[in-house]
N, C-alpha and C positions, 0 to 999 in steps of 0.2 A: 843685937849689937853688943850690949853690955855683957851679953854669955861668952861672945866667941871674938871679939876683938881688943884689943892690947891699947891702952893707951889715948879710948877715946876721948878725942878733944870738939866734937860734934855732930849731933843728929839732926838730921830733918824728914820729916814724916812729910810727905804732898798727898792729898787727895783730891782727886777732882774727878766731876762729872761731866760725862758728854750725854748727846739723845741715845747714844747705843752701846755704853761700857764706862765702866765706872773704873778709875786708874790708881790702884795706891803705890807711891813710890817711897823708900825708905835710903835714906844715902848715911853714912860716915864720912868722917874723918878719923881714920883709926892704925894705926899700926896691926900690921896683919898676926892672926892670934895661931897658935902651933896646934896641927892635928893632937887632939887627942888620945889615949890608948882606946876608948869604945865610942866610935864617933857614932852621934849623934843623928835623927832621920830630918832635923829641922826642912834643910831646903827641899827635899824627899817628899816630906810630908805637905808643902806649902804648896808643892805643882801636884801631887795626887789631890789634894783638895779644888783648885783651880779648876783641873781637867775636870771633875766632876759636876762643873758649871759652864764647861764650853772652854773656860779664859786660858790664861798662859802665864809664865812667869820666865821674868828675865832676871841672872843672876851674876855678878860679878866685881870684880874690883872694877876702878872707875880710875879716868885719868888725871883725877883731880887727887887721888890716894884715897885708900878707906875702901868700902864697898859700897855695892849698889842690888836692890834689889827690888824689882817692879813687878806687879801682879797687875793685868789686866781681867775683870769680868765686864762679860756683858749682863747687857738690862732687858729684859723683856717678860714672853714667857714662858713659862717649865713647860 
């Protein structure tokens, strides 16, 4: 958040657990931040990690303004 958005005026981290996946959520409030010249593998890198454990990752601005970005894994076992 503080890397790539402009003007943040708040974050909230949610974690919670269920019996079968564990959900972290990350939200802004932030003025949208400008590509770049060498963009970065951040959200790239956040779902190649995830897929390595099954989970998924949702990513995007939100209608509240800011972004939003949700990683779900499950729980069980390897």
């Amino acid at each position: 958040t503080l890397r790539h958005a402009r003007q943040v005026r708040d974050v909230t981290v949610n974690v919670a657990e269920a019996k079968s996946a564990i959900r972290i959520e990350v939200t802004d409030l932030s003025d949208a931040g400008s590509p770049g010249s060498q963009p970065g593998r951040g959200l790239v890198g956040i779902r190649e990690r995830a897929v390595l454990y099954a989970g998924s990752v949702e990513a995007g601005p939100h209608a509240a303004g800011g972004w939003r970005v949700a990683v779900e894994l499950p729980i069980g076992e390897a």
